[in-house]
C-alpha positions, -999 to +999 in steps of 0.1 A: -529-239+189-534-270+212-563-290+201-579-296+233-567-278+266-573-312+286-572-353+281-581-375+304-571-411+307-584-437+330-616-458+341-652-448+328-679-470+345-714-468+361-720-459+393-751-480+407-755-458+438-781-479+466-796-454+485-822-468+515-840-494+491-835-474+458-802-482+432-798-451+404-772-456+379-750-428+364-719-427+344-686-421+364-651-428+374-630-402+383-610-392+351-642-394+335-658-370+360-625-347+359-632-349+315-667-334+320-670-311+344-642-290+328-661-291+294-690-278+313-662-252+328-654-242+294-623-262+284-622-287+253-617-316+270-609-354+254-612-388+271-592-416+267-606-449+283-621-486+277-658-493+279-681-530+269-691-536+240-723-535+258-753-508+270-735-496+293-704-487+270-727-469+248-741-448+277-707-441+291-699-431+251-730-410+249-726-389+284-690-378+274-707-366+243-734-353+260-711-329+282-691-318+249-658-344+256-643-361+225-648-397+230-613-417+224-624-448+238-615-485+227-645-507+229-635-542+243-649-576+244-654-573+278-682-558+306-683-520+313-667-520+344-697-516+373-688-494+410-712-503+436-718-474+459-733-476+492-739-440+509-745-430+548-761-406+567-738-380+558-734-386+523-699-407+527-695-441+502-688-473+505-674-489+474-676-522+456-664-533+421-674-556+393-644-549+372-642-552+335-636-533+304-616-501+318-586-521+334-582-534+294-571-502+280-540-511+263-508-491+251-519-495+214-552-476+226-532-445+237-537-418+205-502-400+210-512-376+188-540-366+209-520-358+242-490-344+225-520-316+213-534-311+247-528-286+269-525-307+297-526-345+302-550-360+336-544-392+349-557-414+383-539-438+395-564-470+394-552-472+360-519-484+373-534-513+395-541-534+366-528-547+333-524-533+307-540-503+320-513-499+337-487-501+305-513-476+286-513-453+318-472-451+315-474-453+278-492-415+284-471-400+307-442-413+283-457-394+252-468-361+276-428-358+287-416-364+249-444-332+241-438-313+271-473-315+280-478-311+317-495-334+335-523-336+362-526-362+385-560-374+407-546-400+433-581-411+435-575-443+461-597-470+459-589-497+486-609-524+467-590-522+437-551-526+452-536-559+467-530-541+497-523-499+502-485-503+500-491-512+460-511-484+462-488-460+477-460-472+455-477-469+428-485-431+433-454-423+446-435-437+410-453-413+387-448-378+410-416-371+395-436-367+361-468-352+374-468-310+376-504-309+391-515-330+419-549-334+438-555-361+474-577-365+498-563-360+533-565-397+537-545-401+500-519-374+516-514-397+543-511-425+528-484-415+507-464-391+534-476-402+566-499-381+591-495-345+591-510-310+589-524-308+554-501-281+547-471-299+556-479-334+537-484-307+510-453-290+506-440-324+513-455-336+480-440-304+463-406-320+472-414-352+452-420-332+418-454-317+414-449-277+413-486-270+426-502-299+452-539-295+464-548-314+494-589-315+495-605-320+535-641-322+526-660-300+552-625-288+561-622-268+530-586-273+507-549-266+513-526-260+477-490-255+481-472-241+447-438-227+445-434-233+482-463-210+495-493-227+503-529-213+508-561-227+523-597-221+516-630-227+532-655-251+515-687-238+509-715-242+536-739-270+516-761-301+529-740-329+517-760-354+496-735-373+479-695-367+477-694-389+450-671-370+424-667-336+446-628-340+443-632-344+408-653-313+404-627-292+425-596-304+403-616-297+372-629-263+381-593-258+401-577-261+362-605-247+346-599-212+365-559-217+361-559-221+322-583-193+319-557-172+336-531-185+315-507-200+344-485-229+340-470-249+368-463-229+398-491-203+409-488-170+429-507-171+461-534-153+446-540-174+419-540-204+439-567-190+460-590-180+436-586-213+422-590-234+450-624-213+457-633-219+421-629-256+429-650-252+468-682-241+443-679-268+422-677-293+444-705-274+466-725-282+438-718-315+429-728-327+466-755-308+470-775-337+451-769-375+440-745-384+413-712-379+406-719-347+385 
């Protein structure tokens, strides 16, 4: 009996979202985001991250509790890391970053125990732009191999936050050969195969070790390739608020529905629909109004 069917591992922070002349904080970054909406979805989710020894830190602490996500955070001498968010007409973001406290997560921080009893193990990859997150981030994927635990993987691309996109790209491409689950953006897809169909920079990420790839397009709906048959589905017709988080919500409610139906790596064509609509209404939802959640 696995103690919790998913950990997550990365950044927790506050999002001050600026909106015309208003600024409203919540608690995000994507792992983070990924943790909580599959608690809400039903799974017994865990969080491993960094936050200040500060306000913030204790909000971050409280909102994980809040959604019903075990807390195994380090507390560091250190800021809670802040995302600035600027949003357009159509609900797109602009971000800036006041780094701190998430980017200190260290290997000594990384409860083995913990992933080796999860049912699946989620990373991001802005853990890997910085040390030691970056050491703690590997640290994890070494102890989910030893354990056989599968693992999930948000590319989650922030330009701010990489020396230049190459470091970025390299830095995805190194942990796909251990990664069994994988979510981009159409602009993550291309940065890491070049510019193609959706369903062809999918299957071509199949080929670089995950068994089931999800390519989210926004408006444009989703395109997942597993066992070298791929699928798409329509997003759901919504006034876009905020797409702050909407990938996370799709992986999260993506997994949610694929542990519920008790599927591991690849996933027949019919699964991998009704999963990647399961993930259209949850991120339907989450931009329907501001926040990340």
């Amino acid at each position: 009996m696995k103690r919790y069917d998913v950990t997550a591992l990365g950044e927790i922070l506050i999002d001050e979202l600026k909106t015309g002349n208003d600024t409203v904080s919540n608690v995000g970054g994507a792992p983070a985001n990924f943790a909580r909406v599959a608690a809400r979805m039903g799974l017994k989710s865990s969080f491993i991250g960094a936050v200040g020894d500060d306000i913030r830190g204790r909000e971050c602490i409280l909102a994980l509790v809040g959604d019903s996500v075990e807390p195994l955070c380090s507390v560091k001498r250190a800021a809670t890391t802040i995302a600035l968010v600027t949003l357009d007409g159509s609900g797109e973001r602009d971000f800036r970053f006041v780094r701190g406290a998430d980017a200190m997560l260290s290997e000594a921080d990384v409860p083995v125990s913990a992933i080796a009893s999860s049912g699946i193990l989620h990373i991001g990859t802005l853990s890997l732009s910085a040390e030691p997150a970056r050491s703690a981030t590997l640290a994890a994927l070494k102890a989910a191999k030893e354990a056989g635990v599968p693992v999930s993987c948000d590319v989650n691309y922030r330009e701010a936050l990489w020396p230049s996109s190459v470091a970025a790209r390299e830095a995805a491409l190194s942990v796909l050969p251990e990664v069994t689950y994988l979510k981009v953006s159409g602009g993550e897809a291309k940065l890491l195969v070049g510019a193609m169909p959706p369903e062809e920079a999918a299957e071509k990420l199949s080929l670089l070790g995950p068994k089931t790839v999800a390519v989210t397009l926004g408006a444009e709906g989703a395109v997942v390739c597993s066992g070298g048959r791929t699928v798409r589905t329509a997003a759901k017709p919504v006034r876009a608020v905020d797409t702050t988080g909407a990938g996370d919500s799709f992986w999260a409610a993506f997994l949610a529905c694929m542990v519920r139906n008790g599927a591991e790596g690849e996933l027949s064509p019919e699964l991998a629909q009704k999963c990647a609509e399961a993930g259209a209404v949850a991120a339907a939802e989450c931009v329907s109004r501001p926040g990340a959640l």
